[in-house]
C-alpha positions as CSV (number, residue, x, y, z in Angstrom):
1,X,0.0,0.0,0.0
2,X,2.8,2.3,1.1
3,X,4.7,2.0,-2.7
4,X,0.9,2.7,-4.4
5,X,0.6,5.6,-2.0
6,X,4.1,7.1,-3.0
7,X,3.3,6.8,-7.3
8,X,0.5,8.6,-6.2
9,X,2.4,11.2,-4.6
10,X,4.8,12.1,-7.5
11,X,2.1,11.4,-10.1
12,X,0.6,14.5,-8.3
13,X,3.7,16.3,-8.6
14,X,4.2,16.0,-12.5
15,X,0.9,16.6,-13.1
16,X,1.0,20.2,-11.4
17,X,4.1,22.1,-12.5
18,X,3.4,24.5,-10.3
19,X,4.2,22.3,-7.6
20,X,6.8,20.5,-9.1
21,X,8.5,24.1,-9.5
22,X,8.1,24.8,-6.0
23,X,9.6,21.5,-4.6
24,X,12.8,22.0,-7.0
25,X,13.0,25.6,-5.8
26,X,12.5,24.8,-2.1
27,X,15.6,21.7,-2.2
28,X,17.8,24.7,-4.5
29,X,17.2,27.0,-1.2
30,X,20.1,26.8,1.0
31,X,19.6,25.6,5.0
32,X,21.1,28.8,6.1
33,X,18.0,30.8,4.1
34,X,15.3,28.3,5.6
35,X,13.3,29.0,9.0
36,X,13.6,27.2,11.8
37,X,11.2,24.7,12.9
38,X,10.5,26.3,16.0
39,X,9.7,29.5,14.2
40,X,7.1,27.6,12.5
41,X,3.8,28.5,14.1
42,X,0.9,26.1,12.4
């Protein structure tokens, strides 16, 4: 179930290039630039 779940997943992902954009763009962002997960208020 877990392996049908993940084709899923990046199915999704190449099927919006807006997202795919975002997810290249976000692992391209160095960890110095990105915010702490304590900062992170949800």
């Amino acid at each position: 179930m877990f392996k049908f779940r993940s084709i899923l997943a990046t199915l999704y992902l190449f099927l919006h290039p807006g997202t795919w954009k975002e997810l290249r763009e976000g692992m391209n962002t160095p960890v110095s630039d990105c915010v702490s997960w304590k900062d992170v208020h949800w």
